[in-house]
C-alpha positions, 0 to 999 in steps of 0.5 A: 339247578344242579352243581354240575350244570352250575359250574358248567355255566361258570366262565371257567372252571380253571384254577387261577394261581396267585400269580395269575390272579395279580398280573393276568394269565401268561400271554404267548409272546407273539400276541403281545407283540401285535399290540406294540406301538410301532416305536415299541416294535423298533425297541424290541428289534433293536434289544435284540440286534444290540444283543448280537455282540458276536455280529456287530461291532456297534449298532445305529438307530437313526430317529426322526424323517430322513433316515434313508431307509435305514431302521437299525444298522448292525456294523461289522467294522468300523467303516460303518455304512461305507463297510459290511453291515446289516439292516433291520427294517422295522414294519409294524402293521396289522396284517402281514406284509406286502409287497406294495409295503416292502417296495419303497424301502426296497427303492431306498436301498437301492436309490441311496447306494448308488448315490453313495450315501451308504454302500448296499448293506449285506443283508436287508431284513424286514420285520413284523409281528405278523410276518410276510404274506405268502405271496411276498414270501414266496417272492423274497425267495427268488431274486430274479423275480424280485427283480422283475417286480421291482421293475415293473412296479417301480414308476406305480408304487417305489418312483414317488416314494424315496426322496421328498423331493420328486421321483427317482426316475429307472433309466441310466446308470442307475437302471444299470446299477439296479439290473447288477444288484443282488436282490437276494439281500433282501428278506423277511423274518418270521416272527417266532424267529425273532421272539426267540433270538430275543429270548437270549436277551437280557430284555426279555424276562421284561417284557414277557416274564417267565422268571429267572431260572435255577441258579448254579451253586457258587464257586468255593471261596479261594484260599487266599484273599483276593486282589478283589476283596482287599478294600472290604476285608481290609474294613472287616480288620479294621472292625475287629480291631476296633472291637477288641481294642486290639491290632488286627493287621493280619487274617492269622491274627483272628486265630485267637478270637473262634468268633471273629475268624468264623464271622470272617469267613461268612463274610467271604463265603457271602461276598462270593455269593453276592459274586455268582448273583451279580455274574449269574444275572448279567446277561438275563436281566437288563443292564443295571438291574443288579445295581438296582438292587445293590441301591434299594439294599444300601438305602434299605439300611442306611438309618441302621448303619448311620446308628449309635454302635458300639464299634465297627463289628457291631455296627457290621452285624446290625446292618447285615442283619438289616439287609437280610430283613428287607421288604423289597418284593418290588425287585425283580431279583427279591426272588433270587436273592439269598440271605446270604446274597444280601448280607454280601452285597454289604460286603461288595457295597464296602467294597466299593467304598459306600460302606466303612464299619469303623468310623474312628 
């Protein structure tokens, strides 16, 4: 056999990267979404609608059987379900969605706002990994037609199915009610739409990786000390003093040590450092992600600051040397973290009173 028929009968001629090699090829979000769970599928919709702080006000996810037809609300004010608000209907099935599917929670909308249980939302949104059908689509577009086909269709396929406690029969008030509504709350999302809204979230590196991007250079260090640095530079003046057995009250006092003042000011530099990854992740990551990190560092050199050290400036130097030697490629943020970030985030976590050099 020659080599060229001999790779021609390989499964493929693709070179894996290393990182394809250990977690797989990169999957399109949008076949990673039609494997979900259903309760998954209503996790992702609700990072996202949480996510809509410019929207809502706060976001409600009723769980369990009686939730009238409500899975995520997105309030507008504070009257909630008596006031303006959205909901997101979460379907997940595997074909696209259908009228017959659509057409009981289209009943509950109804049913429940006539009886006052919740004024009719703004916006009812229905939701799937594959989408509407056509023929539903089409229909969503044009609410006199939605209306029709809600009444025709009510006694064979919405009637039975609103409350567990029999029909609810289209006559009277509510027939009247139903023939005022405006149908044109009602609609169906593309699935591309979502993904990419959700894509703005700080979930969604967590479930379809990609990574952070590039990260902005950090702001100068200011000229003075701030407010916010006082409890770990006030630690660090502590440290130099204890090491030179000296008063050091003042940052002007360093000036007679070149060493000290320049350990000083890295200090600082790193602290700001740590600053800008703490702001640049807070809304691509999940909440507490760079606490997380915060934590594995503080525990990571622990044996190393509980030590015998000489003073307090050395005890400093031996844990930020720590921080900077740490094995911790299982973070998410191991990647985007700088030396000089981990040797700062010494200096946040003495900042929050979790670290203090000198023990005398």
């Amino acid at each position: 056999m020659s080599l060229q028929n001999a790779v021609k009968d390989l499964p493929s001629t693709r070179i894996l990267l290393a990182n394809e090699f250990e977690n797989g090829p990169k999957m399109d979000p949008l076949k990673v979404i039609q494997i979900y769970e259903a309760s998954d599928w209503e996790t992702f919709i609700d990072e996202w609608v949480h996510s809509l702080k410019s929207t809502y006000i706060s976001v409600m996810r009723p769980t369990g059987a009686g939730d009238k037809g409500i899975d995520i609300a997105g309030f507008c004010d504070a009257d909630q379900l008596l006031g303006t608000w959205d909901n997101h209907q979460c379907k997940h099935y595997n074909a696209p969605l259908s009228f017959g599917v659509i057409a009981p929670e289209i009943g509950k909308m109804l049913w429940y706002s006539f009886s006052g249980v919740y004024k009719a939302p703004r916006a009812c949104r229905f939701i799937a990994p594959k989408g509407a059908s056509t023929s539903l689509s089409l229909l969503l577009t044009n609410a006199d037609e939605l209306k029709a086909k809600v009444l025709a269709e009510w006694s064979k396929a919405i009637s039975g199915k609103i409350t567990s406690t029999g029909p609810v029969t289209l006559d009277g008030k509510f027939l009247a009610y139903v023939n005022e509504f405006d149908f044109r709350i009602f609609s169906a999302e593309q699935p591309r739409t979502i993904i990419e809204a959700h894509s703005k979230t700080p979930y969604h590196r967590g479930r379809f990786g990609g990574g952070l991007p590039s990260r902005p250079r950090p702001d100068a260090v200011p000229a003075e000390i701030e407010e916010a640095e006082a409890t770990y530079t006030s630690k660090l003046l502590d440290a130099y003093a204890e090491h030179k057995s000296e008063t050091v009250a003042e940052v002007s006092h360093l000036d007679r040590w070149a060493n000290l003042k320049t350990h000083f000011q890295r200090a600082r530099e790193a602290f700001y450092h740590a600053e800008s990854l703490r702001i640049f992740v807070r809304e691509k990551v999940e909440p507490g992600t760079f606490e997380g990190f915060q934590t594995e560092i503080l525990d990571g050199i622990m044996d190393t600051y509980d030590g015998e050290h000489a003073d307090g400036y050395r005890r400093v130097t031996a844990v930020t040397d720590k921080a900077q030697s740490l094995i911790l490629d299982a973070h998410p943020l191991n990647r985007s973290a700088f030396p000089t970030d981990r040797r700062g985030i010494c200096h946040q976590l003495a900042n929050d009173g979790k670290l203090t050099w000198r023990r005398s």
